[in-house]
C-alpha positions in Angstrom: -8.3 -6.8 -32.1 -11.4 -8.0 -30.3 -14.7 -6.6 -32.3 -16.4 -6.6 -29.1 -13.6 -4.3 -27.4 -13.2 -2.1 -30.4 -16.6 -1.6 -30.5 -16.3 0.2 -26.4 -13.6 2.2 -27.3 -15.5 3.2 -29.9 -17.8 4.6 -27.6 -16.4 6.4 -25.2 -17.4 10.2 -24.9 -13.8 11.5 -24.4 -10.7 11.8 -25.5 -8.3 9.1 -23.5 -5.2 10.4 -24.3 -5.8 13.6 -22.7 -7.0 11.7 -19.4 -3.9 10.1 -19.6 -2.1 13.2 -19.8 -4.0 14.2 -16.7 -2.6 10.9 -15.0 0.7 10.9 -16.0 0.8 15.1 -15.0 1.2 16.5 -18.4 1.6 15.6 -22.3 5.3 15.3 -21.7 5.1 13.0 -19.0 3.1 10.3 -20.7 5.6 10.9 -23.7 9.2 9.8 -21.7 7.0 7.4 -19.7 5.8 5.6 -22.9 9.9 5.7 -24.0 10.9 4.5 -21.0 8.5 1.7 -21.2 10.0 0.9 -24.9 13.2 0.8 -23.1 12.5 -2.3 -21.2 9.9 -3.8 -22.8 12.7 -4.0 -26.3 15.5 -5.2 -23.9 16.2 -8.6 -24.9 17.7 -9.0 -21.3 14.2 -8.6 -19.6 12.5 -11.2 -21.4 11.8 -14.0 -19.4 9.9 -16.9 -19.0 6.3 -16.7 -17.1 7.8 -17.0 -13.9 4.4 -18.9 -12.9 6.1 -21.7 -14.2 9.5 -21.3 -12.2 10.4 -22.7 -8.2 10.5 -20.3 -5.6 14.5 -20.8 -6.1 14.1 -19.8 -9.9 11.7 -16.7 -9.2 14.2 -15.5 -6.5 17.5 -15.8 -9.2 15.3 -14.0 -11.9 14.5 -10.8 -9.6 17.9 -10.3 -8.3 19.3 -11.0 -11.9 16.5 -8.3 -13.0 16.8 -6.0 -10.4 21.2 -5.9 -10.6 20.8 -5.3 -14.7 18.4 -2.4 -14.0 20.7 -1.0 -12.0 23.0 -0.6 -14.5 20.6 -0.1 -17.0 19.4 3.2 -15.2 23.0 4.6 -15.2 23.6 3.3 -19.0 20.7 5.8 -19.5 21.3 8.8 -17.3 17.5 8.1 -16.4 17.7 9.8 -12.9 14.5 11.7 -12.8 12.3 9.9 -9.5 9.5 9.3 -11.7 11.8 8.1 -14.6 13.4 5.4 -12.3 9.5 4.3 -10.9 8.8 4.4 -14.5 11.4 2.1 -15.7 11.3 -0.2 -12.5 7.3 -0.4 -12.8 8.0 -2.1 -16.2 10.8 -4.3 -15.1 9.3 -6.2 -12.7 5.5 -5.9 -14.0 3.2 -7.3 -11.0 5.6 -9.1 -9.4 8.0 -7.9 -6.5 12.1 -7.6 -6.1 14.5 -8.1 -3.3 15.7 -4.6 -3.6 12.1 -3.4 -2.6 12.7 -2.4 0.9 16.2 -1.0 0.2 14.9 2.2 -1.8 11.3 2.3 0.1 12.5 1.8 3.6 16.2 1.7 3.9 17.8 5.0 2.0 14.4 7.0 3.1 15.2 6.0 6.8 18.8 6.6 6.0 17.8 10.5 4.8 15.1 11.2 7.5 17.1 9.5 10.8 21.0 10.2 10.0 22.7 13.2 11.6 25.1 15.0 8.2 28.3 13.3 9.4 26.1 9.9 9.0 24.6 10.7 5.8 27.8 11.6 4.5 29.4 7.9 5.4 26.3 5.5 4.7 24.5 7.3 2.0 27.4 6.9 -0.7 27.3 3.5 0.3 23.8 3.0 0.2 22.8 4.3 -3.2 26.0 2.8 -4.8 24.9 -0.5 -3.5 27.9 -1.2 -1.2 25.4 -1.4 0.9 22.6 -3.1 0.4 19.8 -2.5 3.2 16.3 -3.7 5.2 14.7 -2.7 7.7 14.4 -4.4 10.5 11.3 -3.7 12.9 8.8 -6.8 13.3 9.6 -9.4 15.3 8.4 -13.4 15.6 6.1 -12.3 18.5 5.6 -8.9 17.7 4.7 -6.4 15.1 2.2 -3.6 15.1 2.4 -2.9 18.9 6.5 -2.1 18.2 6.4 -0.7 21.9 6.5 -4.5 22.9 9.7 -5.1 20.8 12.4 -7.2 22.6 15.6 -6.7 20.5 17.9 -5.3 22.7 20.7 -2.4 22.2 23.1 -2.1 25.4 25.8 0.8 25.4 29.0 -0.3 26.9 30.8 2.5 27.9 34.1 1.1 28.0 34.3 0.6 24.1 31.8 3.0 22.9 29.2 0.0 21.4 26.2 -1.0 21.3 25.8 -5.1 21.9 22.9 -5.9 19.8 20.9 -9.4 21.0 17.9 -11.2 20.6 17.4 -12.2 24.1 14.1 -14.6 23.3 12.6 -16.6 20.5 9.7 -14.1 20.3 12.5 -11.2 20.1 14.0 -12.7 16.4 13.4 -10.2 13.5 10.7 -11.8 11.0 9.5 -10.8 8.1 11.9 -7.8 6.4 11.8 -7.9 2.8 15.5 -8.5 1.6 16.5 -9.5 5.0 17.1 -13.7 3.9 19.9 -13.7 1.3 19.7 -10.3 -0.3 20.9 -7.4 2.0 24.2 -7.3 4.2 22.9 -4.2 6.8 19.8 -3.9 8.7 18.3 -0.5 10.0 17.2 -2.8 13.6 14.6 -1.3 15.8 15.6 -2.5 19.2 14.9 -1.1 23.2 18.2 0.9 23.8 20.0 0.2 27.4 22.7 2.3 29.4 23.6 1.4 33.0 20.2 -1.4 33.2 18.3 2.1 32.3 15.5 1.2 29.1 15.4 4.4 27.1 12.8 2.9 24.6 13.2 2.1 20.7 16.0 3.0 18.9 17.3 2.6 15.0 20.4 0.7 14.8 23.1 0.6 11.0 23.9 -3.1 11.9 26.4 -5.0 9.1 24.9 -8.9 8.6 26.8 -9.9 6.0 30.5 -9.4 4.7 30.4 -6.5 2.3 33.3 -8.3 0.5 32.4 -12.4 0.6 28.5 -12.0 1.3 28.7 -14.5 4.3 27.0 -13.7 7.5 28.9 -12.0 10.3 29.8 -13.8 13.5 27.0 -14.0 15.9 24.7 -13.0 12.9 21.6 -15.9 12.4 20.0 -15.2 9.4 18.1 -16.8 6.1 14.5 -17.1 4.8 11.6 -17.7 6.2 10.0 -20.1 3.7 7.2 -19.8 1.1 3.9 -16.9 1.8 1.0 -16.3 0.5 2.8 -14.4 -2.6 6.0 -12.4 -2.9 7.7 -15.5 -4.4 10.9 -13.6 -5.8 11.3 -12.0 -2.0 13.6 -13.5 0.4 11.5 -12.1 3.9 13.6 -13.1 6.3 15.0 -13.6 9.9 17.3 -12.4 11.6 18.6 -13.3 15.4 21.4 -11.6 17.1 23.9 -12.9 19.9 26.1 -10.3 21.1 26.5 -8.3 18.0 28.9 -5.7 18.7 28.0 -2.0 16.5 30.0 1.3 16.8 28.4 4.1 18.8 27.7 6.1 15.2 25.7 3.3 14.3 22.8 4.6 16.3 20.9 6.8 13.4 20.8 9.8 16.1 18.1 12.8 14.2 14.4 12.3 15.3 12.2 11.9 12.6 8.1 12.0 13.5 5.0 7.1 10.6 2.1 11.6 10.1 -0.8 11.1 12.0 -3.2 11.9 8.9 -1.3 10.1 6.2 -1.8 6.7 8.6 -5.3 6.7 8.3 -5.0 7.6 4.8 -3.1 4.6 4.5 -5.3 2.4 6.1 -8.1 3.5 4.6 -7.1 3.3 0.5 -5.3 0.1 0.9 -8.7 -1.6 2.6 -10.3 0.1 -0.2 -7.9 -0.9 -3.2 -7.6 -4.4 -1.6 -11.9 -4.8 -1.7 -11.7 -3.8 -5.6 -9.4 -6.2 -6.3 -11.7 -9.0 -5.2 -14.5 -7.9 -6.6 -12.3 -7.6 -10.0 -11.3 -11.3 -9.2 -14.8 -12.6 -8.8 -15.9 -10.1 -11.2 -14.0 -12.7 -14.2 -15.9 -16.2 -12.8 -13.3 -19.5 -13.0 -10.7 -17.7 -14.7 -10.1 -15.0 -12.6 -8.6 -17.8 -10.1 -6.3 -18.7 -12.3 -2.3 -17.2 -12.5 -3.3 -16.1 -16.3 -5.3 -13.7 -15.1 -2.7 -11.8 -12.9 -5.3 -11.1 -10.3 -4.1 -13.3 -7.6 -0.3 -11.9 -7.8 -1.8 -8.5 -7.5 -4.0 -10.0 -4.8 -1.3 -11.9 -2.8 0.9 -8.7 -3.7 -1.3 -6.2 -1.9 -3.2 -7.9 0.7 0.0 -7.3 2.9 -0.2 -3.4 2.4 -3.0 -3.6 5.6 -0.7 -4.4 8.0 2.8 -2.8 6.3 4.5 -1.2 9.1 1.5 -1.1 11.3 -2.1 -2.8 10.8 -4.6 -1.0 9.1 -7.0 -0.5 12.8 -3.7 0.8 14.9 -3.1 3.5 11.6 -6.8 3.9 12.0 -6.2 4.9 15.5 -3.2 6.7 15.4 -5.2 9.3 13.3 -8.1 9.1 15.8 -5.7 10.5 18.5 -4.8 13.5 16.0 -8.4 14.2 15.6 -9.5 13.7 19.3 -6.7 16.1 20.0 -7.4 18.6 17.4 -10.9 18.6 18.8 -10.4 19.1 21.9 -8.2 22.0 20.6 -11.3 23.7 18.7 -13.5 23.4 21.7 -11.1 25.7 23.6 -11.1 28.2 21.5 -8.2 27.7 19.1 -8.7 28.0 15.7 -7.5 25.2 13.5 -5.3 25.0 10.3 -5.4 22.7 7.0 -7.3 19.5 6.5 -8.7 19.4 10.3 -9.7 23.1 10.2 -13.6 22.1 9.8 -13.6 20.8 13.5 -13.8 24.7 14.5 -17.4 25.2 12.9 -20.3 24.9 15.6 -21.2 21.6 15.8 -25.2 22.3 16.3 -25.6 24.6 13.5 -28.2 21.9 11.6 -29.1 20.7 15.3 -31.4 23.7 15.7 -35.0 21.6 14.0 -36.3 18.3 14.3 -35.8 16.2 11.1 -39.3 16.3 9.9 -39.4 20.0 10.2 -35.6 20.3 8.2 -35.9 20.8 4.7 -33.1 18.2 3.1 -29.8 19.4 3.7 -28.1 17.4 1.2 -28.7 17.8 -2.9 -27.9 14.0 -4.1 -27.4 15.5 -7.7 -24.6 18.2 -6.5 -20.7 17.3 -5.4 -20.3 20.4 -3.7 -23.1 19.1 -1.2 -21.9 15.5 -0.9 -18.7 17.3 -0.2 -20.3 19.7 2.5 -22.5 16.6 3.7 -18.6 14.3 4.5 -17.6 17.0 6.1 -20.4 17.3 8.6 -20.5 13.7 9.1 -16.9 13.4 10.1 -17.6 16.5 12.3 -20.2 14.6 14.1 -18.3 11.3 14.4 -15.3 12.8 15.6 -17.4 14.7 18.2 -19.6 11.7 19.1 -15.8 9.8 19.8 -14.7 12.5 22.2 -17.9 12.5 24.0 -17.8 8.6 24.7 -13.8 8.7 25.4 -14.5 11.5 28.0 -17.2 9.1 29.4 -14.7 6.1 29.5 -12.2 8.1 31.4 -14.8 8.4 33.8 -15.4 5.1 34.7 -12.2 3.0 33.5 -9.0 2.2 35.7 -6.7 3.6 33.2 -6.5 5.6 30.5 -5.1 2.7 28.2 -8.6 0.5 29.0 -10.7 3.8 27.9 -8.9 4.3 24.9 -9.8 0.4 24.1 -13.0 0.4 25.0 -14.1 3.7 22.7 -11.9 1.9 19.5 -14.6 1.3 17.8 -16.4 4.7 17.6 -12.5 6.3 17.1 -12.0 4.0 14.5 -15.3 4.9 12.8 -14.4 8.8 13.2 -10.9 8.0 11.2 -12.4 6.1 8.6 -15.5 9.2 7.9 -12.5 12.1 8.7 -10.6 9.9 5.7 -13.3 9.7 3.5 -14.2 13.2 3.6 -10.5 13.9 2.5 -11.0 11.4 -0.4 -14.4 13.2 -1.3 -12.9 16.5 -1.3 -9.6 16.5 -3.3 -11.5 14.5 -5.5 -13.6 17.3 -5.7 -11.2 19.8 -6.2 -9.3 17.9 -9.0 -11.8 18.5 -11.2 -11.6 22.0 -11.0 -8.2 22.0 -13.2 -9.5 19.7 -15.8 -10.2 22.0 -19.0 -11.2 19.7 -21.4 -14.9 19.4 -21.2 -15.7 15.8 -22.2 -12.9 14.2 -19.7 -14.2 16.6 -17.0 -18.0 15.6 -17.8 -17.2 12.1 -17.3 -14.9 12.8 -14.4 -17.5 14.8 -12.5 -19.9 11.8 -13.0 -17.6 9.3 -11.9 -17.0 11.6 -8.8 -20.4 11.9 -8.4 -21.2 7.9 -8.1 -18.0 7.4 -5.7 -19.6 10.5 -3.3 -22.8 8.3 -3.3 -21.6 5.1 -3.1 -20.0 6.1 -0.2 -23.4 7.6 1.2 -25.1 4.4 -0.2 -23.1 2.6 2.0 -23.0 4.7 5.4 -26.4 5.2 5.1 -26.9 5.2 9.2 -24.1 8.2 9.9 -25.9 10.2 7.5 -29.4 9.7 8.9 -28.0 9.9 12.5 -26.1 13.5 11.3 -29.9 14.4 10.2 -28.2 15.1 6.6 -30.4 12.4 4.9 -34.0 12.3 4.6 -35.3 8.2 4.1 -37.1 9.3 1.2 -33.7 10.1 -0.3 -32.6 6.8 0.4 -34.9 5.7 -2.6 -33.5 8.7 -4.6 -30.0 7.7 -3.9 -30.2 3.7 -5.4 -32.4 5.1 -8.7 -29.4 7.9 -8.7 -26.7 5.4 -8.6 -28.0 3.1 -11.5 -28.6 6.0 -13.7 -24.9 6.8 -13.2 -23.8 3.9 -13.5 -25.5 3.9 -17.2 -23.8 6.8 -17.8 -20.8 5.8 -17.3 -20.9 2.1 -18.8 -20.1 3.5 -22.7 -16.6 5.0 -21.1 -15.6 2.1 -18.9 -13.0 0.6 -21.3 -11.8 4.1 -22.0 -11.4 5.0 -18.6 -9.6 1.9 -18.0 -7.4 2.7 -20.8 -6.5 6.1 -19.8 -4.0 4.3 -17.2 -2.1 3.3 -20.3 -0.7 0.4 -18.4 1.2 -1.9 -21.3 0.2 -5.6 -21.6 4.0 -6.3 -20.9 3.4 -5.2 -17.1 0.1 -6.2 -16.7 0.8 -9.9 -17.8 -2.5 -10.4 -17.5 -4.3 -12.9 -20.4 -8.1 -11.4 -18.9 -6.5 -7.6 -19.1 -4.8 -7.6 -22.2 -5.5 -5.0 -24.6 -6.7 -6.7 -27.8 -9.1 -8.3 -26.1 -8.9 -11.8 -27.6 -8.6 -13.7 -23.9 -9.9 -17.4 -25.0 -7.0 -17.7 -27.6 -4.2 -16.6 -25.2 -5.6 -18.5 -22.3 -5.6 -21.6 -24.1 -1.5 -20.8 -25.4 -0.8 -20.2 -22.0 -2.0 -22.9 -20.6 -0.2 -25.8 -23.3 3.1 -23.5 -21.8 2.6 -25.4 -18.2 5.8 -27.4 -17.5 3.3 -30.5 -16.6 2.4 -30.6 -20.3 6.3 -31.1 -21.4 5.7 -34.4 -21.9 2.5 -36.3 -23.2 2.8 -38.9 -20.0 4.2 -37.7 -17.0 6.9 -39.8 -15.3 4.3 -40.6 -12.0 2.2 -42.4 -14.5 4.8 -44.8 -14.7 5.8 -44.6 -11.4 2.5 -45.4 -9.9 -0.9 -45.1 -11.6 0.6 -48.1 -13.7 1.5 -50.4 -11.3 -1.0 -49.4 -9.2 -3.6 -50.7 -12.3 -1.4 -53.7 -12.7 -2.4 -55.0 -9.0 -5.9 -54.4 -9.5 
């Protein structure tokens, strides 16, 4: 073990196993999670080679092979627990992704949420015994967040009770389902439903692509893989063109299901979060944090794509603004609010009442309970401040489309403070059933810095809100570097608590011992280019090249 690491966990003001237990939900969480772990991590059939050093072609075989012997593997166990199986597949595949990936998170959750009980009762079986195995089919070559524009086309013919499935242009071909290439044989396919030259609007289709029996795609099915990304190396993202596929009626997933208005912007606004720290991590580490060793660019290339998953990050943004806006407009009619958007029915001019000079500060900088009151009022304002200049818009635009554009920014902004204020407060309220005293005393001051970070950085809403005074502003930066010394003795500790093995971190700057030089330098003689002393292009041409000059 490292001295120097030792030394910080040395330390560190709190007991890390009981955070972890706080993580992981309870002492007998972490103690199955850690077996499951052992499980994998002993199973000579999951060791491989650092697939840095492997083709695309090889990555791809080593997920599937992966993937297919954890199936198995979960059923030689009886491990059937939800969090047991994202336990056990978490250490399987480490940071790296598998083709099976949109199968579980997109296609048997669609399957449950959008089949009728006779359809669950033929495709389910299928689906979780992998008979089936699925994607999901939304984004197009020319189209992908605005799915209202999506071209794939479903026309009912009466006469045989089908739907003929096509992609009428080269904009309208399915791009970029994970699975889709060479893995899955059905696609859930969004496409504009047709009877009698009617459009009804976007439907979810059960379409067969591939033989369940030989694997081979199915006449007037065009599919394969769309070539190298950024990341996802072991994923086959893939395309998919229709001409005159022919589905049976029942193939049309026929209960309604309603992407939650607050969970979107929630969405957008962690992963544009997460997806910041892990840059900073990354430059954090110099040189070698650009290197594969590390693992930071497969988490970075692994992640980046979360802000625009089903939807980029701005449109969840606004879908959330348009739950807000309408929950406002509610409140200022006189009905009386429920849940997380219940603080839009408080007056809005209760602080309004004084000038700032004459306001004694409204917001203690030392106290969670008035950051949290102090998020609160500020997404009040912003959400307010939204309506107001979307009312004004509808005034003066053409259409209701071009005022909704032309306020985006100010909704956006009203999301993003309604989100942060969620953040803020569970955070809060977490701490609340922490009983131990030292984790909660290093909790409430980690809380504490993330509240005025936050502030720190959205300094203008809270001076236009009237919740700062400037004078504060000076308070705020001395207040966040004494936290930040507070903290620095418990940063490896708090790190720790994740308990995330070194196995599915596969990182040489995260490992746990600490010794990073040593490992980097093993690592690095592993590179296939250093199989051989010369390489074959020296021969090739570096020495004739020197011969001719």
């Amino acid at each position: 073990m490292n001295p120097d690491i030792s030394r910080e966990r040395e330390n560190a003001s709190f007991n890390l196993e009981i955070l972890t237990n706080i993580l992981d939900g309870g002492a007998e969480k972490t103690h199955r999670r850690r077996e499951i772990e052992s499980l994998v991590i002993s199973d000579p059939d999951f060791q491989h080679e650092d697939l840095n050093f492997l083709s695309r072609s090889e990555r791809y075989d080593a997920a599937v092979r992966k993937s297919a012997q954890m199936i198995l593997k979960l059923r030689e166990y009886g491990i059937s627990d939800p969090d047991e199986i994202y336990s056990y597949k978490s250490v399987v595949k480490g940071v790296y992704q598998e083709p099976f990936g949109v199968h579980y998170v997109m296609f048997i959750p669609t399957l449950n949420s959008q089949c009728t009980t006779e359809q669950r009762k033929k495709w389910i079986p299928l689906a979780e015994s992998f008979h089936m195995l699925g994607t999901y089919a939304q984004t197009e070559l020319g189209h992908g967040t605005h799915i209202r524009a999506l071209e794939t086309t479903a026309t009912y013919d009466p006469s045989t009770q089908e739907f003929v499935l096509n992609s009428p242009t080269i904009s309208s071909i399915k791009w970029w389902p994970g699975g889709l290439g060479k893995t899955s044989n059905h696609a859930i396919v969004l496409a504009q439903l047709y009877t009698q030259g009617k459009c009804h609007g976007l439907h979810a289709f059960i379409t067969p692509i591939r033989s369940m029996k030989t694997h081979i795609p199915l006449p007037g099915v065009v599919v394969g893989d769309i070539g190298p990304k950024f990341g996802f190396d072991e994923v086959d993202n893939g395309y998919l063109k229709l001409e005159n596929v022919r589905i049976p009626r029942e193939n049309m997933l026929m209960k309604y299901a309603k992407l939650h208005a607050l969970s979107a912007g929630l969405k957008a606004f962690t992963t544009w979060a997460a997806n910041a720290g892990i840059e900073v991590c990354r430059m954090s580490c110099g040189g070698h944090g650009y290197s594969r060793c590390s693992s930071l660019p497969d988490i970075y290339v692994t992640f980046t794509p979360t802000c625009t998953y089903e939807g980029e990050n701005t449109v969840m943004m606004l879908q959330t603004a348009r739950f807000l806006i309408k929950s406002y407009k509610q409140a200022r009619a006189g009905q009386q609010l429920t849940g997380i958007v219940s603080y839009l029915n408080e007056p809005q001019n209760r602080i309004q009442s004084h000038s700032v000079s004459s306001r004694p500060t409204v917001v203690s900088i030392n106290d969670l309970a008035s950051l949290v009151e102090a998020y609160k009022f500020r997404a009040s304002k912003l959400v307010e401040m939204a309506a107001k200049n979307l009312q004004a818009e509808l005034q003066h635009s053409k259409s209701n489309e071009d005022a909704w554009n032309n306020s985006s920014i100010d909704l956006v902004r009203a999301s993003d403070a309604h989100c942060h204020y969620v953040v803020v407060k569970l955070f809060a309220a977490k701490l609340s059933e922490i009983g131990d005293t030292t984790v909660h005393s290093v909790l409430s001051t980690l809380a504490l810095l993330y509240a005025l970070h936050g502030v720190a950085q959205n300094t203008g809403d809270f001076l236009q809100a009237g919740l700062l005074s400037v004078p504060q502003l000076t308070q705020i930066s001395q207040r966040l570097k004494d936290l930040l010394s507070e903290l620095r003795p418990n940063a490896v500790a708090l790190v720790d608590a994740f308990d995330y093995r070194d196995e599915m971190l596969n990182s040489v700057l995260g490992r746990y011992d600490g010794n990073v030089y040593e490992h980097m330098f093993e690592w690095a003689k592993r590179s296939p280019l250093n199989h051989t002393e010369v390489h074959e292009s020296y021969h090739k041409y570096l020495k004739p090249l020197q011969s001719k000059l």
